[in-house]
C-alpha positions, 0 to 999 in steps of 0.5 A: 283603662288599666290592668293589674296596674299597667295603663293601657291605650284605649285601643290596646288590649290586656292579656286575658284579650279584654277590650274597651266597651263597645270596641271591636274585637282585633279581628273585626278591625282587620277585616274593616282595615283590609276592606278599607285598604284593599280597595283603595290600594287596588284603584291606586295601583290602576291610576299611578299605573296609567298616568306615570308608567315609567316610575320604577315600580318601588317608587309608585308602591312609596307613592301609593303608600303615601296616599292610601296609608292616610287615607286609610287611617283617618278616613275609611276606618273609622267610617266602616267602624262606625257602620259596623257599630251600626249593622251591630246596634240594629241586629242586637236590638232586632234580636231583643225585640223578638226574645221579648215576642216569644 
């Protein structure tokens, strides 16, 4: 994608906020990223919590870190992108199948 003549990566978005067709928008990325994380950093915590107690507490957060971080990335985002996508595609084609009805 290109603006005013400056390349942009595909999940970068330009000055007048304009994005990919049928990407996203930032904020319903980070909702999805907090939602991903959130869950996964909390059960972590718990874990590293109980099974090595005596690690300093930067340690385990470098630990955690490791682990969630990827996990994160590759795995839980983009599946809850692709059920946001999903929730969208069936709402939006509910909603013109009653526009057509009425």
């Amino acid at each position: 994608m290109e603006h005013d003549g400056k390349a942009l990566a595909a999940d970068e978005i330009d000055v007048h906020h304009h994005r990919g067709v049928g990407m996203a928008s930032v904020h319903v990325r980070a909702v999805v990223t907090w939602l991903a994380i959130f869950p996964l950093a909390a059960t972590g915590m718990c874990a590293l919590g109980a099974l090595v107690p005596q690690w300093h507490p930067v340690l385990r957060a470098f630990v955690l870190t490791l682990v969630v971080v990827p996990t994160a990335v590759y795995l839980a985002v983009p599946r809850l992108l692709l059920l946001q996508t999903q929730i969208g595609r069936a709402t939006r084609t509910r909603a013109q199948r009653r526009a057509k009805r009425n």
